[in-house]
N, C-alpha and C positions, 0 to 999 in steps of 0.2 A: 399645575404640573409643569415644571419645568423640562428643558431640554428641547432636542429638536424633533420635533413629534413628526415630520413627513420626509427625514431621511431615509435613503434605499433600505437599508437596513430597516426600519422601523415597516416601508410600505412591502419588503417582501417577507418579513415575519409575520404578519398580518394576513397575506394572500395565500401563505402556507397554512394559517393556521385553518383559515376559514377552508381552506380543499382538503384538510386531513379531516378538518368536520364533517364534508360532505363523502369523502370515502368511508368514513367511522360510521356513515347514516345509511351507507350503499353499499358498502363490504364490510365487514364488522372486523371478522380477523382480520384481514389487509388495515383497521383503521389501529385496533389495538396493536400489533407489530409496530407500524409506525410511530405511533406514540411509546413505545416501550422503547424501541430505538433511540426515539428523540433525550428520555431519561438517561440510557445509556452514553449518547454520545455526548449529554451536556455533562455527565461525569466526567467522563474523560478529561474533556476540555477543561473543567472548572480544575480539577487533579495539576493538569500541566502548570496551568495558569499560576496557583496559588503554591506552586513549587518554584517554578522561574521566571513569574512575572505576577506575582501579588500587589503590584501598585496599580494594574489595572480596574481593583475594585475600588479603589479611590472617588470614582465618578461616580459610585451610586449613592452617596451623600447629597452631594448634589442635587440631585434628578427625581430624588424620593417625592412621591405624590403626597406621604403626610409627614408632619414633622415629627412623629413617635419616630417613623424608621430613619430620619434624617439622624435623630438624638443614636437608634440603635448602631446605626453603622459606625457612623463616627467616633461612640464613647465605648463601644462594646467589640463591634465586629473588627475594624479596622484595627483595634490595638494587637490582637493576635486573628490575624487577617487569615495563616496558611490553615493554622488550628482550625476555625472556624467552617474552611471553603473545604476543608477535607472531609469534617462531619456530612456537611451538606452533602458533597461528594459521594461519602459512603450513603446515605437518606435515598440520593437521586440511585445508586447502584442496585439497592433494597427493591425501589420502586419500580423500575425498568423490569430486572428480574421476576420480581414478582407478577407485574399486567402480562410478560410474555406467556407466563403459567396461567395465565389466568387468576389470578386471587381476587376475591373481592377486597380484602382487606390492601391489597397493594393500591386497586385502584381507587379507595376511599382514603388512601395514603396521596395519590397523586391527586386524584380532587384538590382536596387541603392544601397541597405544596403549591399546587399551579396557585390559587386563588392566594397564599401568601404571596406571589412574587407581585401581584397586580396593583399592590400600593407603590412597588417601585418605581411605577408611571413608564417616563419613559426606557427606564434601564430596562423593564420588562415588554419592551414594546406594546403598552396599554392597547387595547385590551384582547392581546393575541394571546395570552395566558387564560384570560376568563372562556373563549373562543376554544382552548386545547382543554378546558376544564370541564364546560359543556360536553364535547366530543367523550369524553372519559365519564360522566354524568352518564351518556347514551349509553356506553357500552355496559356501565355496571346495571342500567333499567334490563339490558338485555340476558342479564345473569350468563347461563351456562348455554344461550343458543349458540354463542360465538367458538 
């Protein structure tokens, strides 16, 4: 895994992810809100990004923990970079939406998504994804007490 695995970035996405888990284990709604939020505002962001600064996904070629997502960014993603960050976009909008209602089906959607970002290595700050996957793992064992 390349990249620089103990910059600030990387150690405070990490210390977030591990306290949304332990609020997800000790307030369940307060943990799922959070996480529905974190969907939503990674939209957002990915939306702006991939409208006026789509060179920034550049680096996740790089950084990929296997060489499948190295081949897909590079050969697939990158060629039409906004298309792509837009889908995902609307995916992460679906899913945020969705865990704030409660659905099980959203949050077996974010499951999935987080656990895809986790090959990214370090672009997904390894393993704050798997960490925010567990936390949404908790919340769906917890069905409808939340």
């Amino acid at each position: 895994m390349r990249g620089n695995l103990f910059s600030l970035a990387f150690l405070v996405s990490n210390a977030g992810a591990i306290l949304i888990l332990l609020i997800s284990i000790w307030y369940k709604r307060a943990g799922r809100i959070i996480i529905a939020l974190l969907f939503l505002i990674a939209a957002l962001v990915n939306a702006w990004q991939a409208t006026f600064k789509p060179d920034v996904y550049n680096v996740y070629e790089l950084i990929a923990a296997l060489p499948v997502y190295e081949y897909l960014i590079a050969e697939v993603l990158l060629i039409h970079i906004t298309l792509y960050i837009i889908l995902l976009m609307i995916i992460q909008l679906v899913i945020g939406i969705g865990i704030l209602y409660n659905r099980k089906t959203a949050l077996v959607a974010g499951i999935v998504y987080l656990l895809a970002l986790a090959p990214l290595g370090a672009g997904s700050s390894f393993p704050c994804t798997v960490i925010l996957a567990i936390a949404v793992i908790l919340l769906l064992k917890r069905g409808k007490q939340i």
